[in-house]
N, C-alpha and C positions, 0 to 999 in steps of 0.2 A: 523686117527680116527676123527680128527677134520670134514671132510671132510663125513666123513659117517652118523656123528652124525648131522653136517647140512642138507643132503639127506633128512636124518627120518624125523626132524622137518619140511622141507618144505613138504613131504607127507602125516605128520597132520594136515600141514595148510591145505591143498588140503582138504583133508578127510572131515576135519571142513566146508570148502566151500560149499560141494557138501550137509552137512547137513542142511546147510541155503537155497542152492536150493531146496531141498526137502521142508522145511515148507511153500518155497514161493509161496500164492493162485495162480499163474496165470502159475506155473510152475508143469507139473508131471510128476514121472519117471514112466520110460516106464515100465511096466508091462508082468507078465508073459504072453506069449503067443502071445505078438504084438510086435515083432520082424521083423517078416513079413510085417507088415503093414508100420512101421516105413520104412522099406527096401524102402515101393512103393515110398512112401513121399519122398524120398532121388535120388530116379528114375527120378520122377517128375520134383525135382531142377535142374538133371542134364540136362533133356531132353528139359529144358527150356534152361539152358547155354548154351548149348552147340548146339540148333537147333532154338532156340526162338519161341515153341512150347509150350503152354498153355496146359495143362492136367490134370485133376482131379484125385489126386492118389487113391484114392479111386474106382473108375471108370477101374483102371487098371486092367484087367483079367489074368490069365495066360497063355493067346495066344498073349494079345499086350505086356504083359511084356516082352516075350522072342523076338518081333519083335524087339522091343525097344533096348533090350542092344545089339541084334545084329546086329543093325543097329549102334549102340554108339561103337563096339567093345572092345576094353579092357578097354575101358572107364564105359563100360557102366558092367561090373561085380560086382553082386553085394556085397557089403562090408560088413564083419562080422569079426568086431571088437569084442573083449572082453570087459565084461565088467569089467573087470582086467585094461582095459589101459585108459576107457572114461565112462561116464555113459551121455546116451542118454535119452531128457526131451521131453513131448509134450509143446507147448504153447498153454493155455486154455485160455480162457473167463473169465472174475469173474463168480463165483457162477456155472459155468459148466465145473469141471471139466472131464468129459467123453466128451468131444465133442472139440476135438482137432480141433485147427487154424492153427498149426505149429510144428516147430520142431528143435531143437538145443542141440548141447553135448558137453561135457566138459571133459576133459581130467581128471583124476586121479591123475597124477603123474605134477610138474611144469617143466618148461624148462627156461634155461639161468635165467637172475635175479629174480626168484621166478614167473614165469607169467605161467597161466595154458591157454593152446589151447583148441581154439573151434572153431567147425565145424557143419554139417551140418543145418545149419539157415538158415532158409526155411519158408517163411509164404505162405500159399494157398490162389491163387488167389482172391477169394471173401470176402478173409480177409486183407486185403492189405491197404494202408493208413491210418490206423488206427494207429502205433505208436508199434504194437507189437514187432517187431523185435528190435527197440530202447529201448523198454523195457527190453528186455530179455537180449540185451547187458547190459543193466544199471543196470539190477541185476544181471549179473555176474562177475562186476567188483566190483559193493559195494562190495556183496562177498568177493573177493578173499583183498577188502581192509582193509576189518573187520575184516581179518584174517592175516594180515602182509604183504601179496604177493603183487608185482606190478602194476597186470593187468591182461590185456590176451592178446593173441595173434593168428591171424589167418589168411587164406589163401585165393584167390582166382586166377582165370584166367583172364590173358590182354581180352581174347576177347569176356567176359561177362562182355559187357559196362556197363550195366543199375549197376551191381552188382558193381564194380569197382566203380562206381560215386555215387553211396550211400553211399557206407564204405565214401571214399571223403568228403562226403557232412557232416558225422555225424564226423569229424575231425581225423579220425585214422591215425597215422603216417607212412609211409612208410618202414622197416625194411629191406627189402630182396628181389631181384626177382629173383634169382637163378634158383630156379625148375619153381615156380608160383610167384605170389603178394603174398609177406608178407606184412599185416599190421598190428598194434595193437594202443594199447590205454594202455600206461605205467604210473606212477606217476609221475615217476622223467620225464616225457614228458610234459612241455606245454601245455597248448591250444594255438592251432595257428589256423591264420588265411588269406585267400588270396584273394587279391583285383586287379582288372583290371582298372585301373587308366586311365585319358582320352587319355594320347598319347598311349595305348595299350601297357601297358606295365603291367606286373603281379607282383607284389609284397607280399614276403610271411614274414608274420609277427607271434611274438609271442608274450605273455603276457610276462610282465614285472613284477619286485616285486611289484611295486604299482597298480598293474592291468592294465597299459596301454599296447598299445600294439603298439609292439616295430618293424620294420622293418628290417629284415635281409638280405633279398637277390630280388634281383630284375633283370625280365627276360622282356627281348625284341626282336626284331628279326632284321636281317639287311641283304637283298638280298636272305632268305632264311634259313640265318644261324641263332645261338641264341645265344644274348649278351647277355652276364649275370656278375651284377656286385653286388660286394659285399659291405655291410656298414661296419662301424667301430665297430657296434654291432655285429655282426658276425665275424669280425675277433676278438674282446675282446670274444668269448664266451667260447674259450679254443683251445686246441691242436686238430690235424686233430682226434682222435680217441675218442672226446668230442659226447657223443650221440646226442645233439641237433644239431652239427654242421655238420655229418655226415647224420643225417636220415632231417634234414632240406632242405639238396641239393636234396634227393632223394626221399624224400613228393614234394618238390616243380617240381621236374621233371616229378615225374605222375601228377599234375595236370595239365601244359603243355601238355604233351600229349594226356591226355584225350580231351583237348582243339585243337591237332590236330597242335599244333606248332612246329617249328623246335625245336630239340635235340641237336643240335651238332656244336662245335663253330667255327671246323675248323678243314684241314686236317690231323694237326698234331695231335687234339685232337682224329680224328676219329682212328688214326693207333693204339691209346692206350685202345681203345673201351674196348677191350678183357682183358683188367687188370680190370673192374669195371662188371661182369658178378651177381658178387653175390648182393653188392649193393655200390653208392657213385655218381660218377659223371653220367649227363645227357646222356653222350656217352654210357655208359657201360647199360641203360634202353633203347635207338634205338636201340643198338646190340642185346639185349634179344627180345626185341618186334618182331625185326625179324622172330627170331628163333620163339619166338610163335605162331607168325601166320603162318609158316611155317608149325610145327607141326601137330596145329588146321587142315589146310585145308588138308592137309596127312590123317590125321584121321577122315575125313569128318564134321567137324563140319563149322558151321556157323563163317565167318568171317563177320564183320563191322569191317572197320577201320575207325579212323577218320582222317587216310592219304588220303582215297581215294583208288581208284584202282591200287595208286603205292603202297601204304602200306607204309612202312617203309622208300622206297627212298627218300619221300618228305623233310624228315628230316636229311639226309645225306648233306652233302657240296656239294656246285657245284661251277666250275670253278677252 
């Protein structure tokens, strides 16, 4: 009962969040009858990820749309969610809300410690540095904070760089890359931060109680491979199952590799690769990367790597 009666509550908080989205000026739900429209928008992003193709979703007919998804194949199908499980926002302009910039949704129901998912965030091309998309992240966390919940939580693909190095950039912690990149931006998470120091080495820090910030783990490379040592603040930060100690390795290893560094400390490290699939050590994020890019070009999408034309190998051990 205990357990059912926690459910409800966090699906009021929800409910409650999704009501603060709605009064928010620069956020509107989507409307009867633009379901469709929202679909193209969602085409748009993907046909950007996944091809790095610019296209005006608006501009989409219904002769390039069906080239489109079936050229993206099962990827490119398109998705019809209920509004039972997320409710999907445009991002407007002040003072114009009909004349949509963007687009992002929010789950309904929360997952693991109170945090609601969100997905398709999406800003159109011509609207682009402008801060929209950090806004609309920023009003969906106040959200979910003014209402008890943790955060949020969302997804994306290893080999949508530009996408990947944004979340990055705006500090979202690393979660999970099991299927895709999980990241989010949690309470009980820190702000951290990561710094490239002059011997080239990466160091990943986080705020401290006094607001300093504190260094925890520090990555270098040597022949290839990747040193990685640990400070004393990091091992004081808890047990291996401590969230900051656990998504700290695995923040600090995507930024690494977005950086194009080696992964992997050694060969005895590489044999256990396959035990770190979902998320934790730097090995078990070369092993996925793999498989992702692997996937990717199977289903024809655009690969960038920032391995280069070996991909993945570059970060495996050698000798």
């Amino acid at each position: 009962m205990t357990s059912l009666r926690s459910g409800r509550m966090r699906d009021d908080q929800a409910q409650r969040v999704h009501e603060r989205l709605t009064a928010c000026p620069r956020l509107r739900p989507v409307g009867f009858g633009e379901g469709r429209r929202f679909g193209l928008w969602e085409l748009a992003s993907l046909i950007e990820g996944a091809q790095g193709t610019c296209v005006d979703p608006d501009s989409l007919t219904v002769a390039t749309e069906r080239q489109w998804r079936l050229r993206l194949g099962a990827s490119g199908r398109e998705q019809r969610h209920g509004d039972d499980h997320r409710r999907r926002y445009w991002i407007c302009p002040p003072g114009s809300p009909r004349d949509p910039l963007g687009t992002v949704a929010v789950d309904t129901w929360s997952l693991g410690a109170g945090a609601l998912h969100v997905s398709s965030l999406y800003v159109h091309p011509v609207a682009r540095r402008a801060g929209l998309a950090s806004a609309a992240l920023d009003t969906v966390y106040e959200a979910c904070r003014a209402e008890g919940l943790s955060g949020f939580r969302l997804e994306t693909y290893w080999t949508w760089q530009p996408t990947v190095r944004y979340y990055l950039a705006r500090g979202l912690w690393v979660t999970s890359w099991k299927h895709t990149l999980g990241l989010a931006r949690l309470s009980y998470l820190p702000r951290y931060e990561v710094r490239e120091n002059v011997g080239e080495e990466v160091v990943f820090l986080t705020a401290g109680p006094e607001g300093d910030m504190v260094p925890l783990l520090v990555a270098g490379s040597d022949g290839g491979r990747l040193r990685l040592r640990e400070t004393p603040q990091y091992r004081r930060a808890g047990d291996d199952r401590d969230a900051v100690r656990v998504y700290a390795l695995s923040t600090l290893a995507l930024h690494l590799a977005v950086r194009g560094r080696p992964l992997v400390r050694g060969e005895e490290e590489w044999a256990r690769a396959h035990r770190w699939c979902d998320i934790g050590e730097p090995e078990g994020l070369a092993y996925r990367i793999g498989v992702f890019e692997r996937v990717a070009r199977d289903g024809g999408w655009r690969v960038e790597s920032p391995y280069g034309g070996e991909g993945m190998a570059q970060s495996r051990p050698r000798g």
